[in-house]
N, C-alpha and C positions, 0 to 999 in steps of 0.2 A: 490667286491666279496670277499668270505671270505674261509679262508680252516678251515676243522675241524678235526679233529684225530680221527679215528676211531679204535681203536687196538692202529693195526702198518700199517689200510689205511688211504689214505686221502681223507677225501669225500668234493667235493666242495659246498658251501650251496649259492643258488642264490637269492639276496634279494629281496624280494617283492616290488610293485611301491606302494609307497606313497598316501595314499588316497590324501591328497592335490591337487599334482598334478596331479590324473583327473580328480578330479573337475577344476582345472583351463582348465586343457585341454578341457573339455566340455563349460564352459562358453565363453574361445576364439570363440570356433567354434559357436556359437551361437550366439555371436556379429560379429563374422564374417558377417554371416549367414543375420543375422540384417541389416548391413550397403548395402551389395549386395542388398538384398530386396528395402529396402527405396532408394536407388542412382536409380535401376533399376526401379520403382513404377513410374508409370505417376502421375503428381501433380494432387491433387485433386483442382479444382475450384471450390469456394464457393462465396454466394453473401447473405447479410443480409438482410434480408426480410424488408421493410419499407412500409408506407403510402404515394398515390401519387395518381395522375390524369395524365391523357395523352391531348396532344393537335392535338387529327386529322385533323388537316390543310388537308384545300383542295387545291390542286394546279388548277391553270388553267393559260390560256395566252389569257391577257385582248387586244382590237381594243382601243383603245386610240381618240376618236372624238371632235374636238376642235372647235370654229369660226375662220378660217382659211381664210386669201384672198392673191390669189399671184397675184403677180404681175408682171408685164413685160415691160422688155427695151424699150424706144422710142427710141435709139441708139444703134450705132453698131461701133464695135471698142475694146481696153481692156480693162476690168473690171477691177477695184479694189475696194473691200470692207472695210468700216470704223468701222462697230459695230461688235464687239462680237458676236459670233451665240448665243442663248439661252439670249440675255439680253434687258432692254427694254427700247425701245425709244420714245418721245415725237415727237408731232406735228414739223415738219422743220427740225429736227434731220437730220444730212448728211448718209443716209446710203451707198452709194458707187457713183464714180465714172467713166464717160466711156471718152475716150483718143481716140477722130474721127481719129484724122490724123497722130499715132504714135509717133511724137514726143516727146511726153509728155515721153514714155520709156526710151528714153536718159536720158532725165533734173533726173529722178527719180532714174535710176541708177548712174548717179554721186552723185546724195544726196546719196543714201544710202550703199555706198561703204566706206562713216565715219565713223568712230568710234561713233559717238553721237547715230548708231540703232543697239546699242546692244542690246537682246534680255532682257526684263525686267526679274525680279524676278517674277511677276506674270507670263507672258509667259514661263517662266518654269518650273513653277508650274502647268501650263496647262496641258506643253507637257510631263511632268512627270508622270500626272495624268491620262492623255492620253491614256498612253503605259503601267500603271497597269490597268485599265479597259480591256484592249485588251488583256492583259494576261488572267486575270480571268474571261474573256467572250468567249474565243475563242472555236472555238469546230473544228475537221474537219472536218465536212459536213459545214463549211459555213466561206470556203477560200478565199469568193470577204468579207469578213472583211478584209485584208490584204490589197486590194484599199481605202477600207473607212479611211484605219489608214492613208494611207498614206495622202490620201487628207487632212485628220484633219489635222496633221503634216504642210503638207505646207501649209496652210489657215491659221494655226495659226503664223505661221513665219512672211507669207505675212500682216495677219493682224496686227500683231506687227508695223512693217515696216512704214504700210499705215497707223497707228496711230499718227506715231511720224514724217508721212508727212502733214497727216492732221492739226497737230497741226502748221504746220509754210505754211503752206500752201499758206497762202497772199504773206508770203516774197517768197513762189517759181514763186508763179503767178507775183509779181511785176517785178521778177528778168528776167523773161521770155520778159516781155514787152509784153505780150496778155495776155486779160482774158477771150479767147475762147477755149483755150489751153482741160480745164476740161468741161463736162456736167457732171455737180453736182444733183445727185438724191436725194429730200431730203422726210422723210416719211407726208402722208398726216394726218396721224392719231397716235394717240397711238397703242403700241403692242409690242408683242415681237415676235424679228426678227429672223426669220430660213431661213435659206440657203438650203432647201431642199424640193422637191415637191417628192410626189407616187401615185397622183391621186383617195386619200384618202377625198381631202381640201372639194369635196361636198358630201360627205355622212353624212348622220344624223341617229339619234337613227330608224325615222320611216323609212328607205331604205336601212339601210346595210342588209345584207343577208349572209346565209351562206358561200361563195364563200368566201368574204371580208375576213376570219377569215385563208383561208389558206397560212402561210407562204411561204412555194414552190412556192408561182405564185408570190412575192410581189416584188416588182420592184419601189428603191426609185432611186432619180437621186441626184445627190448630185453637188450642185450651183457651191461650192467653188473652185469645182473644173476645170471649165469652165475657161480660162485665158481670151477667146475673147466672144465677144455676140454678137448678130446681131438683128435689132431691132427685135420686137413683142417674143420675147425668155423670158422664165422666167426669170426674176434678182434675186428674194427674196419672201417671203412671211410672211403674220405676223397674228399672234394670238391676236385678239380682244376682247377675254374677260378670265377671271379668273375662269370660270365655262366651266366646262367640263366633259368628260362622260366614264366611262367604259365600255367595251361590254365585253362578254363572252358567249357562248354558255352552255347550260345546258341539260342533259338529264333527265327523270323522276327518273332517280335511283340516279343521283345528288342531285335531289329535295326532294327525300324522306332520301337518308342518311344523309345530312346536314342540314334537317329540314327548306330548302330554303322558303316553300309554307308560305305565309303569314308573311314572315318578310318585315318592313319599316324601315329598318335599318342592316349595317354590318360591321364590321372589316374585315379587312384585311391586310394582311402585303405586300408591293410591296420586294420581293426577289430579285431586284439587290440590294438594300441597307436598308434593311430590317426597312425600315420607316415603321410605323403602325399608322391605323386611324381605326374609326368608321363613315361611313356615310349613307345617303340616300339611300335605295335599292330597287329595286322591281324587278319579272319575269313578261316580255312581250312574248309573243309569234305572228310570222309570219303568222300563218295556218300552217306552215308544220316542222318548230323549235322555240324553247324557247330559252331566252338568259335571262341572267343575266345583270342590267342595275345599274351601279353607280351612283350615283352622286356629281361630287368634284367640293369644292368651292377655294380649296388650294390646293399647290403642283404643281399647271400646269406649270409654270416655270421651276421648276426642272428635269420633261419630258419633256420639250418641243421640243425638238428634234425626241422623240421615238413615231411608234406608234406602236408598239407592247408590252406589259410590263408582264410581268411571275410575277404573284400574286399568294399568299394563302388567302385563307378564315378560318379565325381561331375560329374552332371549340371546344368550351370548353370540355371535356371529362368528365367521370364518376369517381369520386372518390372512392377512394379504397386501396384494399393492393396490392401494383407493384412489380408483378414479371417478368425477362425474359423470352420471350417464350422460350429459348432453356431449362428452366428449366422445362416447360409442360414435363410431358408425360403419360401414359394411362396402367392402370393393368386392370386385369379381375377381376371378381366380383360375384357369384352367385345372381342370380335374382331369386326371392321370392315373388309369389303374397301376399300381405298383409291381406288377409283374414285368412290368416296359424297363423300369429303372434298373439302368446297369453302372458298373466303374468303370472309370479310365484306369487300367491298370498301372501305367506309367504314373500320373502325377497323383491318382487315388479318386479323381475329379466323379461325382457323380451326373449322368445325363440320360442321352436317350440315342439308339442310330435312329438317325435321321434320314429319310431317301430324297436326295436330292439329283436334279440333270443338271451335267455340265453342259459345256456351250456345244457339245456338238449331240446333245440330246440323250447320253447314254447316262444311264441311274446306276446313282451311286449311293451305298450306306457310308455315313458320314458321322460321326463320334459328336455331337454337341452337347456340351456342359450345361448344367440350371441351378440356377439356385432354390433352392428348396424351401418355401416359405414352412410349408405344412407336411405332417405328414402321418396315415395312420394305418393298419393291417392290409386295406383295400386302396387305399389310392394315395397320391400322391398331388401337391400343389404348387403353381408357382404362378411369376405376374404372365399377365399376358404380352409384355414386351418381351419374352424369355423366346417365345416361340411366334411364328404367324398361322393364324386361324387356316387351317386345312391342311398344316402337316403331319406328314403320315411319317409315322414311328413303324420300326420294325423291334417285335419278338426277339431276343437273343435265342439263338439256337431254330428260329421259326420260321414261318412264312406270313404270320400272324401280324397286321398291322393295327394301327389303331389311328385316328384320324384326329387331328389338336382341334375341337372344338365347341366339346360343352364344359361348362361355367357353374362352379358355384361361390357364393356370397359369403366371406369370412369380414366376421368382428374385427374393429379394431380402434386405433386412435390415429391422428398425425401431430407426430414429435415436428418439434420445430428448432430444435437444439442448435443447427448451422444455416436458420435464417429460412430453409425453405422447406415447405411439407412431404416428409417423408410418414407413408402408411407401415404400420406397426402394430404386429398380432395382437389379439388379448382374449385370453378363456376366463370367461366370467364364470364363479366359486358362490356367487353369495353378491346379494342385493335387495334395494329396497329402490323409494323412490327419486331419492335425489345422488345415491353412488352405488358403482360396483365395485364388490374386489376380484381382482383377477391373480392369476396366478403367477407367483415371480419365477423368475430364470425360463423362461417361455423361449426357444427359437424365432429370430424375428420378432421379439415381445416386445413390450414397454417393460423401461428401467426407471427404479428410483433416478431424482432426481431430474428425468427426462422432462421440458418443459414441451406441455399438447395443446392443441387446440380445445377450448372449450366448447363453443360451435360447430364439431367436425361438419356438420351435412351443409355448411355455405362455403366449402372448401374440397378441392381434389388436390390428390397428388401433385410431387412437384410443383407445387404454385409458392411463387415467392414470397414472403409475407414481409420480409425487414429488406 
């Protein structure tokens, strides 16, 4: 602040502010202003438009039908099993053991209280394998899996055990001084051996029925875990041959969206461990249900324990440009019989007459151009900024008016490619849950490349996003 003499007063002169300083002042608050905006802004999500097909896999839960014969004890007494479940044995092959008179319990618990039946590296690999299965299987509606693990568990223990008896098994028999001690079961035939019955072993493709297919009633018994048997009791059962069959129920809206009717042949992927083949197929029907019928020459081993298996049918899909559905969503559109739409001869322009009054009230047909979003046999589309709500269009050649004001609702996306949302066609070809494909080279369509809104329905036109 400064004083000035005035006479003999003193007048004080108060300095002016510095233009500089409120231009800085104003540019502060503006990047203030700025940075508040963008922190507080919800991110925009974007996704790059690209070329793709979809695979609507069909799921379903196949009846597994095998040649199947069980068989049953001539003795009674405790079991012990020598083969692997799932592997396979030859004619004489020892598959288990019965112990008439108990004794045999003792002599087998001092063998195996050595050190020599420690559990192999493969048996741990079993039981390892085991107990990630039943992780990634488990569900809570089907808590008796907690008995079936357990029984795998100690079958595979015991099996272990009873391996590494089997193999000295002379010197236990000699050291015994009887060789009545075991009744040695040995198999009559080739197959592969299961420990498990559910009263599935005589059904075939022409007698299962619908019943067969529901889970909630299925009821499998499981061998291994039996410790004693009594004769005529199942011991085992074995799979006789390498061909085998899938079942599947089908409904006609099955048959018609998967193009089921008239295939000899199909893929599929079995979904516990996502193995894929193509084989033998055909639809049989009951009289009163249709099923879906495989035919496998390989893989039975691999199930041979299961007869329920959760398969897809991989259905190849429509090519196209894949966008997510959350990127769909739907404007209004004025609808325009196509008889209305005429040319500007001059520049080729398509539009509409339009009757408009000049200022001194006198109506006039007047040539306005549109852009054309849509267009098909009977009508014709464009935005609603094109025209205002209650223009009346004239007929060429007519008297025939038509009044701008009803609306329908066309699919689409908003591209964001120059910062702000512009709506862009899309005819959905083919979808599932999480994308559709739409058709490329569309009028007003989305383009490869094109970067859309993910979220379209928190978003209108025109709206800035960058």
């Amino acid at each position: 602040m400064r004083f000035i003499m005035a006479g003999k007063k003193v007048v004080r002169y108060r300095r002016k502010p510095k233009a500089a300083a409120i231009i800085f002042g104003i540019v502060l608050v503006y990047i203030v202003c700025f940075i508040v905006i963008y922190v507080s802004k919800a991110k925009v999500q974007t996704y790059e438009v690209e070329v793709g097909s979809l695979m609507n896999n069909a799921s379903f839960t196949a009846v597994a039908l095998r040649k199947e014969e069980v068989y049953n004890s001539s003795y009674s007494g405790d079991i012990n099993y020598y083969q692997r479940e799932g592997t396979r044995v030859m004619t004489d092959d020892t598959v288990y053991t019965v112990d008439e008179t108990g004794r045999v319990s003792e002599i087998l618990a001092q063998y195996t209280s050595g050190d020599g039946n420690k559990l192999s590296d493969e048996n741990l690999t079993v039981i390892k394998n085991t107990l990630t299965n039943y992780k990634t299987e488990y569900g809570d509606n089907d808590f008796s899996a907690v008995y079936d693990l357990k029984s795998d568990l100690n079958a595979t223990v015991l099996q272990s055990i009873n391996e590494n008896i089997m193999a000295n098994l002379d010197s236990i028999v000699s050291s015994t001084g009887s060789q009545d001690l075991f009744k040695t079961v040995k198999s009559d035939k080739p197959g592969i051996v299961v420990y498990s019955i559910d009263g599935y072993e005589g059904i075939t493709e022409d007698t299962i029925g619908n019943v067969d297919f529901k889970k909630t009633a299925y009821d499998k018994q499981n061998l291994k875990a039996e410790k004693l048997i009594a004769a005529s009791d199942p011991a085992y059962k074995l799979i006789t041959s390498e061909n085998w069959t899938l079942m599947f129920p089908v409904t006609q809206s099955d048959i018609d969206k998967y193009s089921l009717s008239g295939k000899d042949t199909i893929s599929i992927k079995f979904t516990k461990d996502n193995v894929m083949g193509t084989f033998p197929f055909k639809i049989v029907n009951d009289g009163k249900n249709s099923y879906g019928e495989i035919t496998l020459s390989k893989y039975m081993i691999r199930y041979a324990t299961e007869r329920f298996l959760d398969i897809e049918i991989i259905v190849s899909g429509k090519s196209g440009i894949k966008v997510p559905v959350s990127a769909v969503t739907e404007n209004e559109f004025y609808k325009i019989p196509k008889e209305y739409l005429i040319t500007n001869g001059e520049k080729g322009n398509y539009g509409f007459l339009v009757e408009e009054s000049d200022s001194e009230g006198k109506r006039n047909q007047v040539f306005k151009s549109v852009d054309i979003y849509k267009s098909n046999d009977e009508s014709i589309y464009i935005k609603k900024t094109e025209l205002s709500a209650g223009t009346a269009i004239i007929k060429m050649d007519s008297n025939d008016r038509f009044v701008v004001g009803p609306v329908e609702k066309l699919k689409g996306i908003y591209c964001v490619n120059t910062g702000y949302t512009v709506f862009k066609l899309v005819e959905i070809i083919d979808g599932n849950n999480e994308y559709y494909i739409v058709k490329q080279s569309l009028s007003h369509g989305v383009s490869i490349y094109d970067r859309i809104i993910l979220d379209a329905d928190k978003y209108s036109e025109n709206e800035m996003i960058y």
